[in-house]
C-alpha positions as CSV (number, residue, x, y, z in Angstrom):
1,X,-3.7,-29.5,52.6
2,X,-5.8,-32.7,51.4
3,X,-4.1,-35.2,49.2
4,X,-5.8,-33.5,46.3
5,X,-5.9,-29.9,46.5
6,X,-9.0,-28.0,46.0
7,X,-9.6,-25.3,44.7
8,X,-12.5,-22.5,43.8
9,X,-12.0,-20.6,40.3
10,X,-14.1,-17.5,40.8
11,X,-14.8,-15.5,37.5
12,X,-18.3,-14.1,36.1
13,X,-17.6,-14.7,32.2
14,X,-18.1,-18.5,32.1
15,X,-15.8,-19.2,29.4
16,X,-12.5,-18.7,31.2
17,X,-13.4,-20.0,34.5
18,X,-14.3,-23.3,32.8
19,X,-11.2,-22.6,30.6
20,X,-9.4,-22.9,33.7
21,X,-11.3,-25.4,35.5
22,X,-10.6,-27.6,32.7
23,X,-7.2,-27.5,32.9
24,X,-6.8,-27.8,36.7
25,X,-9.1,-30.8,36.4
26,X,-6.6,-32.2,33.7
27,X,-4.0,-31.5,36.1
28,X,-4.8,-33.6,39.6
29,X,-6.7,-30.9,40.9
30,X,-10.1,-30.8,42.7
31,X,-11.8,-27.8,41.1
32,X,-15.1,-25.7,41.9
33,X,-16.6,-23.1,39.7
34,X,-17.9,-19.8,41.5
35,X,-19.4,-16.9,39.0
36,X,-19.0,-14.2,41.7
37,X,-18.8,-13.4,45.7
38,X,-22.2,-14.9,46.5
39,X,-21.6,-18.1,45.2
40,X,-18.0,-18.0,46.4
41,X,-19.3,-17.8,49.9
42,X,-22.0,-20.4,50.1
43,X,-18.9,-22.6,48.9
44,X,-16.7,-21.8,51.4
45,X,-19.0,-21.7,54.4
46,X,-19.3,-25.4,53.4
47,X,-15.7,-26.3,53.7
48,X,-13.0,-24.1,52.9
49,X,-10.6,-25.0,49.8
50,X,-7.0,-25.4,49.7
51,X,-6.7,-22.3,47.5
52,X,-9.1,-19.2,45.5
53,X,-8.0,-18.1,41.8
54,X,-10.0,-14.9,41.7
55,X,-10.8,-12.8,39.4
56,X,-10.1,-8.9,40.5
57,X,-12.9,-7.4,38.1
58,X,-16.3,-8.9,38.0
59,X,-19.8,-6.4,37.8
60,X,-21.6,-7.9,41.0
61,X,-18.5,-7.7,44.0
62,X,-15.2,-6.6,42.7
63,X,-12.6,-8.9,43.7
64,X,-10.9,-6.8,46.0
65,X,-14.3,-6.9,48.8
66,X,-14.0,-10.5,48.3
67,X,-10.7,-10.9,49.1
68,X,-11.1,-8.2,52.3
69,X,-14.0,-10.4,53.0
70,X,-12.1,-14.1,52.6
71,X,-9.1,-12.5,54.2
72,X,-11.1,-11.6,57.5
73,X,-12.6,-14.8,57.8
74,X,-10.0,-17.4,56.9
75,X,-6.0,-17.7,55.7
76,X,-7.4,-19.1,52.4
77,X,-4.6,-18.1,49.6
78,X,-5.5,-16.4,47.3
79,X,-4.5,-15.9,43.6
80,X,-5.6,-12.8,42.0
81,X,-6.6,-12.6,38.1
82,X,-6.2,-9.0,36.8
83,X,-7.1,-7.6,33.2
84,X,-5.8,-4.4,33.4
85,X,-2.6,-3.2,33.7
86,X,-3.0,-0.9,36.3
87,X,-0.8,-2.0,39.5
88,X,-2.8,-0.5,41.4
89,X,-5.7,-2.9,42.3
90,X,-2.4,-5.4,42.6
91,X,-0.9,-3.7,45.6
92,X,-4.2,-3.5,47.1
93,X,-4.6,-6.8,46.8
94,X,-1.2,-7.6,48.4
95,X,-1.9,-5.3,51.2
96,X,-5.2,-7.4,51.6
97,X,-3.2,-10.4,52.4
98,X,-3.6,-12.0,48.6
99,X,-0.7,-14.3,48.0
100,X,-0.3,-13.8,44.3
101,X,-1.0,-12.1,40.9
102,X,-1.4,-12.8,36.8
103,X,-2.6,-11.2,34.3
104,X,-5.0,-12.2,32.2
105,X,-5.5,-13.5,29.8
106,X,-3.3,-15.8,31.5
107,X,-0.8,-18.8,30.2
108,X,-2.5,-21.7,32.0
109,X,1.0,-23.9,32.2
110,X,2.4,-20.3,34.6
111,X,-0.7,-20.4,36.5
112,X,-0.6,-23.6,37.5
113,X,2.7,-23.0,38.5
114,X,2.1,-20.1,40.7
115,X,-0.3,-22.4,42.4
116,X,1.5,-25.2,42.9
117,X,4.0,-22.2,44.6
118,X,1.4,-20.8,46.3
119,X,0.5,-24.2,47.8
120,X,3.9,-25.3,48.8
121,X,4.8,-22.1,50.8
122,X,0.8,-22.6,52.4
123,X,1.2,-25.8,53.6
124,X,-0.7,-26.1,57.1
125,X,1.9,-26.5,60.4
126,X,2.0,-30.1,62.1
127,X,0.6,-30.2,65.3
128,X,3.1,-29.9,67.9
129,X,3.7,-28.3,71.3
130,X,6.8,-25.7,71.1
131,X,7.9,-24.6,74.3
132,X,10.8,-21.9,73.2
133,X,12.6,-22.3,76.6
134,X,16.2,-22.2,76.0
135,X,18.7,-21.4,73.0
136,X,18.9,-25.5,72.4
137,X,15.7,-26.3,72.1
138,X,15.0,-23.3,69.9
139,X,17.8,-24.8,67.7
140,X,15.9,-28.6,67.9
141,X,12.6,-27.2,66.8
142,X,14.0,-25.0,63.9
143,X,12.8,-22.2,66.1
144,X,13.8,-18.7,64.6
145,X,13.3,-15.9,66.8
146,X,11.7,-12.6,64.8
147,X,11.1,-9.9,67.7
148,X,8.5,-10.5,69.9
149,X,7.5,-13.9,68.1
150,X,9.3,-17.1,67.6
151,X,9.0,-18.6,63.7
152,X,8.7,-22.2,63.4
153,X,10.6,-23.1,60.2
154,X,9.1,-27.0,59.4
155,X,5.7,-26.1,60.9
156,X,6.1,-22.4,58.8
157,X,4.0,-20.9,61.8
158,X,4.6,-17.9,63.9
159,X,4.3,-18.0,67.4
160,X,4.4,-15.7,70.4
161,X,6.0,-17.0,73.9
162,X,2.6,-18.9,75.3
163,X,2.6,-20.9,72.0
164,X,0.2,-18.9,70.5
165,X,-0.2,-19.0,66.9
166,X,-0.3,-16.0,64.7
167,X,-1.4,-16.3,61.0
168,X,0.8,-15.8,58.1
169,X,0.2,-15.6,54.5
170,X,2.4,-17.8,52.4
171,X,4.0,-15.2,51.2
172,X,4.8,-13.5,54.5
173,X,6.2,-16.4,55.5
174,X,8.4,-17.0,52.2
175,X,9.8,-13.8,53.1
176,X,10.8,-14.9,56.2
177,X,12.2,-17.8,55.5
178,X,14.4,-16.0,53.4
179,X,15.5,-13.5,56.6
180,X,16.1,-16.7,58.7
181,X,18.6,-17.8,56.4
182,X,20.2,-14.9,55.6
183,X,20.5,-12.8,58.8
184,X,23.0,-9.6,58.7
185,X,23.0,-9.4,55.4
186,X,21.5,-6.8,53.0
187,X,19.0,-8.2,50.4
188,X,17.2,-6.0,47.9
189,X,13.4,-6.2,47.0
190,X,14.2,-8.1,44.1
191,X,16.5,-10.5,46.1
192,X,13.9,-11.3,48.2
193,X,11.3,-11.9,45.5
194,X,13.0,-14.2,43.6
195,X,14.6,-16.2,46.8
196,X,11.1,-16.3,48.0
197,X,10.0,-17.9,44.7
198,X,6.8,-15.0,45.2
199,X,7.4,-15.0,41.3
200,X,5.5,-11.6,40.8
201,X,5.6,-10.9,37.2
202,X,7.1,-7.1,37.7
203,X,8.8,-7.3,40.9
204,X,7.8,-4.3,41.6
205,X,8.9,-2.7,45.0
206,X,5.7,-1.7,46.2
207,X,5.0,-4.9,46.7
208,X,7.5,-6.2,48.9
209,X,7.2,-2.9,50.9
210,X,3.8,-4.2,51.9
211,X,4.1,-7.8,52.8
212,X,7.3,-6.2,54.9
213,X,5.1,-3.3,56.4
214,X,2.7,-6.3,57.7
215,X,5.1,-8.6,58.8
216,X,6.2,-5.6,61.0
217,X,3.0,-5.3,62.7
218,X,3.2,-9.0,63.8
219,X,6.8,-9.1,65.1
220,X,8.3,-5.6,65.7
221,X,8.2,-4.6,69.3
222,X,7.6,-1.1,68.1
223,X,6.7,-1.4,64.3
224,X,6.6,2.6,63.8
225,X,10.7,1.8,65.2
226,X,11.3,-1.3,63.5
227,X,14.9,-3.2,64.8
228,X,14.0,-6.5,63.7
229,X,13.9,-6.1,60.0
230,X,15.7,-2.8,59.4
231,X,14.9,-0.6,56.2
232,X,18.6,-0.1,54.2
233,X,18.2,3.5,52.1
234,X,19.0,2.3,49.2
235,X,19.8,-1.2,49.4
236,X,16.9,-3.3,50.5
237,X,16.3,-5.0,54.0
238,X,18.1,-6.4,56.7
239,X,17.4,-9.6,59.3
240,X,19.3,-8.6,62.8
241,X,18.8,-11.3,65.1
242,X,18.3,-10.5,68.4
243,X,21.8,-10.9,69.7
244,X,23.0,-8.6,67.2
245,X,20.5,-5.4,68.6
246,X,21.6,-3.6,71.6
């Protein structure tokens, strides 16, 4: 991430982008105006920002295709703006790989907040060669092994056994951080949440579902059988590292 973040405000009514482009500005932040998808993409094709506040509903390209779009292209994070009150275009969103939610219209002082979050838990990995050969080095490196990947905990990247980097959202990676630290033990979706600092506004379990379902994909030998992170009727989610599996 640059020393000053950047970051694109994409809404089509021109009052509250520049509403919150204001305050951004007023707040250290690097900050460019997009009214919609097209404009969006000319942006980003020039150099991609440190961050995307988005709003979901916009007449041209709703904000989910954009984010489907961004998501395919790059690991941008992604802050979604929704006016109605409809979860539903939020889980989507999620499921897309967007990083966070807020109502509108929203209380500038919380999003900032969620961005500065947002940022922290998207900070880009330091170059370095891992080479997760033995038990002790894996230790050295704050190496955490999920499955068939290996998560590096101060570079917050995922890797497979050639060193080959697989991309996480922030918030998949908040979520693992929070397994890493608190392996064999039972945490529910709201636990999670809020030890993740993920800070969504209704906690609401569908969420979590998804950014688990995903995480799956990317770790779980077989994620229809998943051993890694177990599913606890009625209690939440469980980390079993792999000495613990048989």
């Amino acid at each position: 991430m640059s020393q000053t973040p950047h970051i694109i405000v994409v809404d089509d009514e021109a009052p509250a982008r520049e509403m919150v482009g204001d305050y951004l500005k007023m707040h250290g932040f690097a900050v460019t105006l997009c009214d919609g998808g097209k404009s969006l993409r000319a942006e980003i094709a020039t150099k991609l920002p440190d961050l995307v506040v988005l709003d979901l509903n916009m007449p041209e390209e709703d904000g989910l295709s954009i984010i489907r779009d961004l998501k395919a292209k790059s690991n941008v994070p992604v802050i979604m703006l929704t006016a109605t009150a409809s979860p539903i275009d939020r889980v989507v969103g999620l499921e897309l790989g967007a990083d966070d939610y807020i109502a509108k219209p929203c209380e500038l002082r919380e999003l900032m907040a969620r961005i500065r979050s947002v940022l922290r838990r998207a900070a880009p990995p330091k170059p370095a060669a891992i080479e997760p050969a033995s038990a002790a080095k894996a230790d050295n490196a704050q190496l955490v092994r999920f499955g068939t990947k290996w998560l590096d905990l101060e570079a917050q990247a995922l890797r497979d056994d050639d060193g080959n980097e697989h991309p996480l959202t922030a918030s998949e990676f908040g979520l693992l951080k929070v397994f890493a630290a608190n392996p064999k033990r039972v945490l529910s979706r709201e636990r999670l949440l809020e030890l993740a600092n993920a800070r969504d506004a209704e906690a609401f379990d569908r969420a979590v579902d998804l950014r688990i379902m995903r995480i799956r994909r990317k770790i779980e030998p077989d994620p229809t059988k998943p051993a890694v992170i177990r599913t606890i009727r009625g209690g939440g989610y469980l980390f079993s590292p792999a000495s613990e599996r048989a």
